[in-house]
C-alpha positions as CSV (number, residue, x, y, z in Angstrom):
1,X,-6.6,10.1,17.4
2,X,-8.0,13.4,18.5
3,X,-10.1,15.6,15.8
4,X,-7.1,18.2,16.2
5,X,-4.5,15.3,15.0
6,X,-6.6,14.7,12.0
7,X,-6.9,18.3,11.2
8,X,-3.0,18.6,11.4
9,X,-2.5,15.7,9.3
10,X,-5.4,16.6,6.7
11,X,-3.9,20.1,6.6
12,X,-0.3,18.8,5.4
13,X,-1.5,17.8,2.3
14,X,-2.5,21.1,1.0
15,X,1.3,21.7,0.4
16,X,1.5,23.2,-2.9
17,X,-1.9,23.8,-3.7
18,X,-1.9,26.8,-0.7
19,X,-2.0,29.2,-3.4
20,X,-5.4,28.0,-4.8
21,X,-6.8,28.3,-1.7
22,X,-6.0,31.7,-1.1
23,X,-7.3,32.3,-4.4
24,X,-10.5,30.4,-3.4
25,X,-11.0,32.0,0.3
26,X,-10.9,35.5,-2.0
27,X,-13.4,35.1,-4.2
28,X,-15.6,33.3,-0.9
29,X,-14.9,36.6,1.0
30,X,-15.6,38.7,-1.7
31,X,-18.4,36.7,-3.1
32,X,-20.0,36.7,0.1
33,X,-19.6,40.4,0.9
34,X,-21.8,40.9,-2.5
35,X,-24.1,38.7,-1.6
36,X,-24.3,40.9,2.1
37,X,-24.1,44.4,0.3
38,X,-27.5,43.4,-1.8
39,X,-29.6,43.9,1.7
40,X,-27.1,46.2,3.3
41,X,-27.5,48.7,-0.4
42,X,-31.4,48.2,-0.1
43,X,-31.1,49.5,4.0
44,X,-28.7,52.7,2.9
45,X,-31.6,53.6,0.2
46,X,-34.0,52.9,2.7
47,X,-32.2,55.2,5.1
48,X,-31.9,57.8,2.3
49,X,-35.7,58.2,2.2
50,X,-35.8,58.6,5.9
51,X,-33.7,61.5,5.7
52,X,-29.9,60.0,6.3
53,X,-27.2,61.8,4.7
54,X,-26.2,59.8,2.3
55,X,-23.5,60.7,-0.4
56,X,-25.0,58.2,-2.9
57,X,-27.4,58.7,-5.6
58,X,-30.6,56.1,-6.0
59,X,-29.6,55.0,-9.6
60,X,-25.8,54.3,-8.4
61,X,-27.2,52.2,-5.2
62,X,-29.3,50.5,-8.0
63,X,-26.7,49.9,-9.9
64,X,-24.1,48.5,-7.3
65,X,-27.6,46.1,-6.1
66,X,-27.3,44.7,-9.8
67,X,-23.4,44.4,-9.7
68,X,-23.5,42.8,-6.2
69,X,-25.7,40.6,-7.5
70,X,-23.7,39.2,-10.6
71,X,-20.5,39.4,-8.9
72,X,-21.8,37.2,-6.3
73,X,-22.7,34.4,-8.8
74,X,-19.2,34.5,-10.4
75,X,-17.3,34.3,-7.4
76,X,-19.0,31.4,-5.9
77,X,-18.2,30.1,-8.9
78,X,-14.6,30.2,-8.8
79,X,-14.3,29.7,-4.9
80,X,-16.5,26.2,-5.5
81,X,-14.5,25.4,-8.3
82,X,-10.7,26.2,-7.1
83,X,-12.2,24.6,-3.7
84,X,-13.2,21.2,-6.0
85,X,-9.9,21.3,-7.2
86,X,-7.7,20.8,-4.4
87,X,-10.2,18.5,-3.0
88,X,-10.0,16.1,-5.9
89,X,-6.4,16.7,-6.3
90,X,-5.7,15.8,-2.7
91,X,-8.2,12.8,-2.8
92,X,-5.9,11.6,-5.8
93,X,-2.8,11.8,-3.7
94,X,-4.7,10.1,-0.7
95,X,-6.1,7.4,-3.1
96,X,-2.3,7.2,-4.0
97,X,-0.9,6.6,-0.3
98,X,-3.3,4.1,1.1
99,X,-2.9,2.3,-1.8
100,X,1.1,2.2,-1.0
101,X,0.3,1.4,2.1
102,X,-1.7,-1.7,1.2
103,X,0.9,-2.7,-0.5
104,X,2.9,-2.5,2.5
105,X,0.7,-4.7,4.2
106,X,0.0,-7.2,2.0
107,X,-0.6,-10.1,2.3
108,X,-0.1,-10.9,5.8
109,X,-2.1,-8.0,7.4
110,X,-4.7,-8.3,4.6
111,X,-5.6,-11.6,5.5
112,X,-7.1,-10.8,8.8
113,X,-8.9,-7.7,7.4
114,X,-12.7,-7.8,5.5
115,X,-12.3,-7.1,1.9
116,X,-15.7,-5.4,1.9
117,X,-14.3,-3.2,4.8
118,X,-11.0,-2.4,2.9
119,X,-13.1,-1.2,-0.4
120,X,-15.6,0.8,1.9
121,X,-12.3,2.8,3.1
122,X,-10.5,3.3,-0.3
123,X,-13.8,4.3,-1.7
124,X,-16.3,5.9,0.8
125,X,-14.2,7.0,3.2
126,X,-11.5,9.1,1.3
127,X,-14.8,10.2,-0.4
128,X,-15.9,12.1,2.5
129,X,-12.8,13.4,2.7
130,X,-13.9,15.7,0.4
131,X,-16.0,17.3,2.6
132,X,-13.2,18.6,4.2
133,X,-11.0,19.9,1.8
134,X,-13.8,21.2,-0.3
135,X,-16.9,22.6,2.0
136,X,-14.3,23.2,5.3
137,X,-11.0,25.1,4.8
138,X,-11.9,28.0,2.5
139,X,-15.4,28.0,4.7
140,X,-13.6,29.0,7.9
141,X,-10.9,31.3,7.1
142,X,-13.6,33.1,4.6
143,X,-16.0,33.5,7.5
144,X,-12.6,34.8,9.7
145,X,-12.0,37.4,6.7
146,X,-15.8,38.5,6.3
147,X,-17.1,38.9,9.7
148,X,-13.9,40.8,10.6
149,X,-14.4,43.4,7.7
150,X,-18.4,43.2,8.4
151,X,-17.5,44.4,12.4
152,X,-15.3,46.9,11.0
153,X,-18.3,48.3,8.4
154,X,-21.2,48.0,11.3
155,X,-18.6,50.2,13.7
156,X,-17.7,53.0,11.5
157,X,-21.0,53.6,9.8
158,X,-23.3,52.3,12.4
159,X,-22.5,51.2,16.1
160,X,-19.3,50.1,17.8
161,X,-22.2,48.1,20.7
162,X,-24.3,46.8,17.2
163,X,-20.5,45.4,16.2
164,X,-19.8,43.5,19.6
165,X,-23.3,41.6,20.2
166,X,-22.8,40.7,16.5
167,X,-19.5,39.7,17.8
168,X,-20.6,37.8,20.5
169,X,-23.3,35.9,18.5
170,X,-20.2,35.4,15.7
171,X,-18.0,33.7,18.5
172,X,-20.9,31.7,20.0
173,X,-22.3,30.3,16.5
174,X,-18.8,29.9,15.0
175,X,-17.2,28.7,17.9
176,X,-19.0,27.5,20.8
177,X,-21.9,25.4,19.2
178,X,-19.6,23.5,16.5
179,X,-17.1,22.6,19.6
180,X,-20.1,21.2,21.6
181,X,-21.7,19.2,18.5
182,X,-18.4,17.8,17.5
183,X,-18.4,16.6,20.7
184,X,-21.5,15.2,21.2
185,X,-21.3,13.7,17.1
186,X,-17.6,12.4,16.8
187,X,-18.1,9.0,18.6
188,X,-21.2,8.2,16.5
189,X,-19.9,9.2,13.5
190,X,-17.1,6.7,14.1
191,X,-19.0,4.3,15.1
192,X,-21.3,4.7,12.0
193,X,-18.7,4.3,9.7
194,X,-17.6,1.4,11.0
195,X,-20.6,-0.1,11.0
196,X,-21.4,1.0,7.2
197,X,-17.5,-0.9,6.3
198,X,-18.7,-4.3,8.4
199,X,-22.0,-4.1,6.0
200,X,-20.9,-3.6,3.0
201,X,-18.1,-6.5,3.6
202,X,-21.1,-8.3,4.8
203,X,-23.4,-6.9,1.6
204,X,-20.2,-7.4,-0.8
205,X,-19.9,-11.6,0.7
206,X,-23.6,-11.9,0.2
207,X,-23.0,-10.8,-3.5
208,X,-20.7,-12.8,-4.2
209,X,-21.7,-15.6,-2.8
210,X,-25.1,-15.4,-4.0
211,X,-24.6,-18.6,-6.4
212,X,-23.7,-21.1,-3.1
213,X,-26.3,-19.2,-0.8
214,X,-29.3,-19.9,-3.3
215,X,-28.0,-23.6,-3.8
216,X,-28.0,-24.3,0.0
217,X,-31.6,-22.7,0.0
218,X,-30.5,-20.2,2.6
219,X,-31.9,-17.0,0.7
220,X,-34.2,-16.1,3.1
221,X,-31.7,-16.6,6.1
222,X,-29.0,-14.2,4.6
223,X,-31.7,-11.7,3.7
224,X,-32.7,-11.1,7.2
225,X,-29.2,-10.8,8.0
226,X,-29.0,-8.0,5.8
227,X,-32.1,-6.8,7.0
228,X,-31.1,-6.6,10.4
229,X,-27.8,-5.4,9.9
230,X,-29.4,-2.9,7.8
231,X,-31.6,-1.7,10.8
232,X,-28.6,-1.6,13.1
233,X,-27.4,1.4,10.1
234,X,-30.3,2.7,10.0
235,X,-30.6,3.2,14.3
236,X,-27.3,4.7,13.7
237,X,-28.1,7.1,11.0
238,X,-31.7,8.0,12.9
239,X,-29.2,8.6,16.1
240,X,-26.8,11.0,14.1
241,X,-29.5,12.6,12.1
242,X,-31.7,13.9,15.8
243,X,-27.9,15.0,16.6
244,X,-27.5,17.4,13.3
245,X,-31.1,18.4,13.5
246,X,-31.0,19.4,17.1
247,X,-27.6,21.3,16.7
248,X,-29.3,23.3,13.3
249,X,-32.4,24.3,15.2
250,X,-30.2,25.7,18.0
251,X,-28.3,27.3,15.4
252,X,-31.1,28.8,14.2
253,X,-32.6,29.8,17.4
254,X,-29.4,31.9,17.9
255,X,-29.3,33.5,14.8
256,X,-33.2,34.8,15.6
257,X,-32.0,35.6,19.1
258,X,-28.9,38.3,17.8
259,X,-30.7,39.4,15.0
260,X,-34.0,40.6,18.0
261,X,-31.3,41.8,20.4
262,X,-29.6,43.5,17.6
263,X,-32.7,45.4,16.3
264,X,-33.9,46.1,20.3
265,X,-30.2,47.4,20.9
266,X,-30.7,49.6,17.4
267,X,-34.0,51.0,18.7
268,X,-32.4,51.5,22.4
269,X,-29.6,53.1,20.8
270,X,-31.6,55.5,18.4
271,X,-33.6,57.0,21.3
272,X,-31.4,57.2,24.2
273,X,-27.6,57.5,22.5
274,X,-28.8,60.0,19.2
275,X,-27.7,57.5,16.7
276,X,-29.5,58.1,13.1
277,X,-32.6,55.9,12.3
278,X,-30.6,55.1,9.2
279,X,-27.9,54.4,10.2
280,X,-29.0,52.1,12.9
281,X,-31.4,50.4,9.8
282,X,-28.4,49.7,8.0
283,X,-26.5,48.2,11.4
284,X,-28.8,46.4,12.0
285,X,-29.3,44.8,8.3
286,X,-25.6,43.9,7.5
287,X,-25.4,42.2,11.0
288,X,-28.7,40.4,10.0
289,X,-27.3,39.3,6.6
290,X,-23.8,39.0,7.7
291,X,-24.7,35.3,9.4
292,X,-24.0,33.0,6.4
293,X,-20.3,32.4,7.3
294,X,-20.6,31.9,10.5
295,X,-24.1,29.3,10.1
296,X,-21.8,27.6,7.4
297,X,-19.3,27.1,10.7
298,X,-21.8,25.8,12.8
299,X,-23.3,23.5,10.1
300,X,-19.4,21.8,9.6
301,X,-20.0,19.1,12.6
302,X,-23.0,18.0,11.0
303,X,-20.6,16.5,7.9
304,X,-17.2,16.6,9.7
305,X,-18.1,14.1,12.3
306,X,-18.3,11.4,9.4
307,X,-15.4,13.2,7.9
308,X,-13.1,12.4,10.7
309,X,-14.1,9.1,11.4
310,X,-13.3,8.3,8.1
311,X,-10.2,10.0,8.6
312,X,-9.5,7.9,11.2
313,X,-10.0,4.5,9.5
314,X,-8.0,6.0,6.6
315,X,-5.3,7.0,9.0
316,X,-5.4,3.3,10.4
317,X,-4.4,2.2,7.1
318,X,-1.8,4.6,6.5
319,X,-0.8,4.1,10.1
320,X,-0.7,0.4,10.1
321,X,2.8,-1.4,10.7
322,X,3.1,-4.5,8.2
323,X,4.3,-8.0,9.6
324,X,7.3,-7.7,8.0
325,X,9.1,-5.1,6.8
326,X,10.4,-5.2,3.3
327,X,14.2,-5.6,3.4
328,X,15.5,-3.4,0.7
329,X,19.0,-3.4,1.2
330,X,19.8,-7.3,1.8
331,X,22.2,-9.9,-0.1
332,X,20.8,-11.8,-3.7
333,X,20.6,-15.2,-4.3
334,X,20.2,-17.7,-6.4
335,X,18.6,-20.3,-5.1
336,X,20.4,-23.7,-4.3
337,X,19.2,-24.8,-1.3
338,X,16.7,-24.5,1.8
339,X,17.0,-25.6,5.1
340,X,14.8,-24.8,8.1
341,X,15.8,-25.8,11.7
342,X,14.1,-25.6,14.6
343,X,11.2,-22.8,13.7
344,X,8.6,-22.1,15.9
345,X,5.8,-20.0,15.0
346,X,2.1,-18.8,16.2
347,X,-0.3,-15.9,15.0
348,X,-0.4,-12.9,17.1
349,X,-3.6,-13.2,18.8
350,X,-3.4,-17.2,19.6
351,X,-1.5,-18.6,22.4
352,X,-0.4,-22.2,21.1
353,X,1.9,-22.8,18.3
354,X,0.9,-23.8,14.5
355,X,4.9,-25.2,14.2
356,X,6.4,-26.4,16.6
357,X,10.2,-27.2,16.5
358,X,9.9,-28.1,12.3
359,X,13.1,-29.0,10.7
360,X,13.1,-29.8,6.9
361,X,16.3,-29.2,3.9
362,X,15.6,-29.2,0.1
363,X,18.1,-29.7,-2.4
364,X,17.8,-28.2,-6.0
365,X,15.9,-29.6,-8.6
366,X,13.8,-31.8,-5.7
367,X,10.0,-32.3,-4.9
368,X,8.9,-32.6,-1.8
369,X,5.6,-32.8,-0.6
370,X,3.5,-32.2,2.9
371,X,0.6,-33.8,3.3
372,X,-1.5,-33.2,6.8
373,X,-5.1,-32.6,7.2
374,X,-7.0,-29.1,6.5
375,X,-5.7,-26.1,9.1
376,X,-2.7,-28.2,10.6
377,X,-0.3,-25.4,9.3
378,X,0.7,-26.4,6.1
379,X,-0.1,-23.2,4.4
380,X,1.4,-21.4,7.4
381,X,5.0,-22.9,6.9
382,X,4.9,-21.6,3.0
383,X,3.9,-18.2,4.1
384,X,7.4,-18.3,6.7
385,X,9.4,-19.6,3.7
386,X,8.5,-16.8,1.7
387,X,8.6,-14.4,4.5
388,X,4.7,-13.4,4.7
389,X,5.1,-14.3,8.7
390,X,8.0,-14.1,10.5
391,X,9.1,-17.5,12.5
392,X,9.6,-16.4,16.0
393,X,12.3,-19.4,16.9
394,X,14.9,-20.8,14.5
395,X,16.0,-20.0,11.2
396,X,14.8,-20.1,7.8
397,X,17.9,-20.3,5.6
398,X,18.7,-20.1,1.7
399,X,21.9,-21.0,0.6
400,X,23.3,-20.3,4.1
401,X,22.1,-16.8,4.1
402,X,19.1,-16.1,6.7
403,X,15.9,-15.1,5.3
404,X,15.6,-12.1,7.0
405,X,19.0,-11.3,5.8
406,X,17.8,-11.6,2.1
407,X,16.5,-8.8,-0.3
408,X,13.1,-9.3,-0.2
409,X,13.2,-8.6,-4.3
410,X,15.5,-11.1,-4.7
411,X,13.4,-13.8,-2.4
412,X,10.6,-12.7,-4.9
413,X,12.3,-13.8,-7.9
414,X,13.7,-17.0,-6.7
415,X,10.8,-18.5,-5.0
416,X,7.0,-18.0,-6.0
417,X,4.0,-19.5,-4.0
418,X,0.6,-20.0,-5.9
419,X,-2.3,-19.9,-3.7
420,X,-5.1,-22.5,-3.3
421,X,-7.3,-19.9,-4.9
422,X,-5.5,-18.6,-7.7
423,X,-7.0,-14.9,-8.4
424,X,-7.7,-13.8,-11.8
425,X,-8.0,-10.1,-12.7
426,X,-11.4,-9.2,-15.0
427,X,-8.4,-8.8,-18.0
428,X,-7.4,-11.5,-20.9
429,X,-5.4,-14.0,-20.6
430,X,-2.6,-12.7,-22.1
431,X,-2.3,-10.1,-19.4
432,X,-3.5,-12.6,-16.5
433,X,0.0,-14.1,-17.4
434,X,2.3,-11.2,-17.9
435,X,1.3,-10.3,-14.1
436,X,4.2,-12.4,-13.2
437,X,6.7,-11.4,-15.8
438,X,5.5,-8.1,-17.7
439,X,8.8,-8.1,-19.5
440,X,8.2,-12.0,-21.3
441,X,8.3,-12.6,-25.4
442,X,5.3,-14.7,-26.7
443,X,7.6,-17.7,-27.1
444,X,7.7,-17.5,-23.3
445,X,4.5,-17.3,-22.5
446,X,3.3,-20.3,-24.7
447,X,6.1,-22.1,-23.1
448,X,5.2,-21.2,-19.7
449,X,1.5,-22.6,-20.6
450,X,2.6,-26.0,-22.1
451,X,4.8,-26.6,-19.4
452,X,1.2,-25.9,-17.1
453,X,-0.6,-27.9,-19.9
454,X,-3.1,-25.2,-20.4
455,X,-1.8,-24.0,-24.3
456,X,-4.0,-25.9,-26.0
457,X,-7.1,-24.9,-24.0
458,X,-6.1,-21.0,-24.5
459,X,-5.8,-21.6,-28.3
460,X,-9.2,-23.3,-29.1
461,X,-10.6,-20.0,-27.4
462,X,-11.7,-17.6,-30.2
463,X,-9.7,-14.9,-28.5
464,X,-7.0,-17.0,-28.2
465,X,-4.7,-15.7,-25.4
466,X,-7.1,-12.9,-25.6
467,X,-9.7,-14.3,-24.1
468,X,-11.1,-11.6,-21.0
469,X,-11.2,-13.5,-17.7
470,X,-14.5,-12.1,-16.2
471,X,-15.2,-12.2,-12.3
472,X,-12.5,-13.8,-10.6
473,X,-12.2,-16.7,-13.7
474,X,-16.7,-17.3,-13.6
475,X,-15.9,-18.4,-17.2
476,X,-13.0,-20.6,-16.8
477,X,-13.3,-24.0,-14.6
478,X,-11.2,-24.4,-11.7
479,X,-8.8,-26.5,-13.2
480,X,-8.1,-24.1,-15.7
481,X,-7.3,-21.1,-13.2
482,X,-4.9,-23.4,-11.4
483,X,-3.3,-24.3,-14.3
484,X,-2.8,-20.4,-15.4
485,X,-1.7,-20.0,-11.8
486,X,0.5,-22.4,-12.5
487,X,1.5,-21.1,-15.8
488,X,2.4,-17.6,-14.1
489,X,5.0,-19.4,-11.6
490,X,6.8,-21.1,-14.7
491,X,6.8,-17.5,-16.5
492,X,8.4,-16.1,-13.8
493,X,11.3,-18.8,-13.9
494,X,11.5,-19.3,-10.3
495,X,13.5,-22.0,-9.5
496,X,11.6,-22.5,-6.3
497,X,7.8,-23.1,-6.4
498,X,5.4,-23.3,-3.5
499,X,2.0,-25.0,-4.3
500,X,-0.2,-24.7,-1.5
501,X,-3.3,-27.1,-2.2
502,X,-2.9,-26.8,-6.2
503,X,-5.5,-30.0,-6.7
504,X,-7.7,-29.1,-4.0
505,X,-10.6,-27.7,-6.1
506,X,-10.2,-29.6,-8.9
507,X,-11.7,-33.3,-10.4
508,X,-9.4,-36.1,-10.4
509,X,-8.7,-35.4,-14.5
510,X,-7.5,-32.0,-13.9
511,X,-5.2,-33.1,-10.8
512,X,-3.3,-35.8,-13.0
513,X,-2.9,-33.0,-15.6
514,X,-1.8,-30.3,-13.3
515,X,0.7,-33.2,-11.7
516,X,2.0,-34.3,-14.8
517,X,2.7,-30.8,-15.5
518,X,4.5,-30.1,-12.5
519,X,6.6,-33.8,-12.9
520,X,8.0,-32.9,-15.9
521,X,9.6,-29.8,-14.8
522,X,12.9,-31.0,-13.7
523,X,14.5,-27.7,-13.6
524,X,12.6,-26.7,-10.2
525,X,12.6,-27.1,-6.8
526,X,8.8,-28.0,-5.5
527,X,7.4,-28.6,-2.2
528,X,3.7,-29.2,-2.5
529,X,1.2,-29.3,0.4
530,X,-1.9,-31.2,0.3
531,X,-4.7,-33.1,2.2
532,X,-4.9,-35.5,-0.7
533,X,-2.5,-38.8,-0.6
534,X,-3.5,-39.2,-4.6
535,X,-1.5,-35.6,-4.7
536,X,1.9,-37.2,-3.2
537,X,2.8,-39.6,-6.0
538,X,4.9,-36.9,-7.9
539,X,7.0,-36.3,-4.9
540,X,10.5,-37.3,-4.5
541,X,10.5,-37.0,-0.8
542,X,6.8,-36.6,1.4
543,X,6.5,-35.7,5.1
544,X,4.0,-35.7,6.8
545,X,2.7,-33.0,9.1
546,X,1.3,-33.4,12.2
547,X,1.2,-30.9,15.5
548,X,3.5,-28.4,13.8
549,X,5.8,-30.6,12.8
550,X,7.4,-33.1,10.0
551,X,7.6,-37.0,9.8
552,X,8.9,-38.4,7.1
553,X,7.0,-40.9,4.9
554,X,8.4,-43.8,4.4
């Protein structure tokens, strides 16, 4: 994506907030034309003692100085704070999108991504947009609006020749030298941020984990990870920073360079061409004070090269198609039966299949369970019956009617997986639960939870069902969190339940609890995979799995 793309794209979101910035690029343009006439005011009363004709009194130049001056504060005022608007507005509405487009994603595309690289681009990345919408719109088309009236004012009072080299320095600094930093800066900006996303996923794991790393004694390991992954930033941010300072000096250097030819031209004019002393005083001061603008222009690569390349990993997102697309429009069921015949099925970027020619039917109101060892593909097939992955042979049918056929709300409602790692928000209880049913009376709820067998343990809480869950369930054991998991596919009243590993993390007291719970549910269909045998006794029917397909047990 080219830095013109993103511009285009960035600039569609203005929409309806295109009259705040015309309000903001005012009040720049004026602002800054104060801030100019403070100089250019103390060159006409210098020009007034050397004899100019000048239709101005001293205490009226004073007294425009003083205005200039408090003028200039006010407007800046208003340009930064209409200019903070629309930035924050806009980051809202971005904020808004990618989150919708997560959505979109999830869970299938999610799973190959870094988490810590996901929250670096939701939070640091559409940060810097900012940068854009507040320091680089209104910035540009005020410097446009000011060094087009400052030409004008240096041509009629001063010189038409002072007016184009102040041109020509205009075009070069405003121009010329962000074009060739933005050139030189927009790869290693890129590749900057995406290094500072791959740390802090890195940084975030190494937080998170910091419990098992210290038990495992390999603190000092994972530090010089960090370390050194932390120099390899650094490098980058030294690389970027020589870039910014180099472009700045030259930027510098130029503005020194008009400003000298401006004043030689001034004195060349004044003794060969008759043009006042004055006169050619205050020329040559307004052009000298008139850089601001433009040096704001040529200072935009500096922050903009990190702005676009977090564009572009913000664009990703949006950009990004999902696995599957949601089918809005399909037929509703209720569920019945399963059957899946001949499915086939591999991730994108391996070449050999995880199922392989796997045929199994369910009746209602069965159990079934798969048992295979650990990465066989158990976990895979519940992800195609619930239409996370798409099989790429066969069919996957429910009640006759082919998955992809089905309205993905209504798949949602009539079969519900619970993950090996059941996640719990940093909320209570109470709302842990409702997740799955946000509509559900109380009588629900605490039916849901005896039917999960984990009532009685929310009750002798002080809180109760208020209890806050704190860091992904620290203060709850294992057990418990499966069994709220579990309590959350009964609220829901699925009548098909997919328990990927549900006694994997758990002592052998919690897994006859959760698997009495789950035997005296009648009302549902169940298909439970496991690498435990001890995990299979509940089961009405057990397969097992074995290069990516199903053998029944016998």
């Amino acid at each position: 994506m080219t830095n013109f793309k993103i511009i285009k794209r960035l600039l569609k979101l203005i929409g309806k907030f295109i009259n705040v910035l015309i309000l903001a690029v005012i009040n720049g343009a004026v602002g800054f034309l104060c801030g100019t006439a403070i100089t250019v005011l103390g060159a006409v009363g210098l020009a007034k003692i050397l004899g100019t004709q000048i239709n101005m009194s001293y205490e009226l130049i004073v007294i425009l100085i003083i205005t200039s001056g408090v003028l200039r504060g006010i407007l800046r005022y208003f340009e930064q704070y209409s200019n903070h608007y629309i930035a924050f507005k806009i980051l809202a509405i971005i904020r808004n999108h990618v989150y919708k487009a997560l959505k979109r994603l999830a869970p299938a595309k999610l799973d190959t991504k870094q988490k810590g690289d996901i929250i670096s681009t939701v939070t640091s990345d559409i940060e810097m947009l900012e940068v854009f919408y507040a320091h680089t719109m209104s910035p540009v088309l005020i410097a446009i609006l000011t060094q087009t009236i400052t030409l004008l004012f240096i041509g009629f009072v001063s010189s038409w020749y002072l007016a184009l080299v102040a041109l020509i320095g205009y075009l070069i600094l405003g121009i010329f030298v962000p074009k060739i930093s933005s050139n030189k800066l927009s790869e290693d900006g890129y590749q900057y941020r995406t290094k500072l996303g791959s740390f802090n996923a890195y940084y975030l794991d190494s937080i998170k984990g910091i419990k098992e790393i210290s038990l495992n004694n390999q603190n000092k390991e994972r530090l010089e990870n960090v370390n050194k992954r932390s120099d390899e930033l650094i490098n980058y941010t030294t690389k970027l920073n020589k870039g910014i300072s180099k472009n700045e000096a030259f930027s510098t250097f130029l503005v020194s360079l008009f400003t000298l030819l401006t004043f030689v031209l001034g004195i060349i004019l004044v003794k060969f061409n008759g043009l006042d002393i004055g006169l050619m005083i205050i020329g040559v001061v307004t052009v000298m004070g008139s850089f601001g603008p433009v040096l704001a222009l040529a200072d935009l690569p500096r922050s903009l090269n990190q702005t676009f390349a977090s564009a572009k990993r913000v664009f990703k997102i949006l950009d990004e198609k999902p696995v599957v697309e949601k089918n809005l429009t399909g037929a509703q069921f209720e569920y019945e039966n399963l059957e899946v015949e001949s499915v086939y099925f591999k991730y994108l970027e391996d070449t050999s299949y995880v199922i392989e020619d796997l045929s199994l039917k369910l009746e209602n109101q069965e159990i079934v369970g798969i048992i295979g060892p650990s990465g066989c593909g158990k976990s895979t097939l519940l992800k195609l019956l619930i239409r996370i992955w798409p099989q790429e042979k066969g069919n996957i049918t429910y009640n006759d009617l082919e998955i992809g056929l089905i309205k993905t709300e209504s798949l949602l409602n009539n079969v519900t997986m619970i993950s090996q790692n059941t996640y719990l928000f940093n909320d209570t209880i109470l709302n842990n639960l409702l997740i799955a049913n946000e509509g559900a009376t109380q009588e629900e709820v605490y039916e849901a939870c005896k039917k999960a067998s984990i009532h009685d343990f929310i009750i002798s809480l002080e809180n109760g069902y208020n209890h806050v869950i704190v860091n992904n369930g620290d203060n709850v054991s294992s057990g418990q969190k499966q069994r709220i998991g579990l309590a959350r596919a009964f609220l829901r009243k699925s009548r098909l339940i997919l328990l990927d590993e549900p006694t994997s993390s758990v002592d052998a007291i919690n897994e006859g609890i959760i698997l009495k719970s789950l035997s005296e549910n009648k009302d549902k269909t169940i298909i439970v995979v496991s690498h435990r045998k001890s995990t299979m006794n509940i089961c009405d029917t057990k397969y097992n799995f074995e290069k990516g397909r199903l053998g029944v047990v016998k």
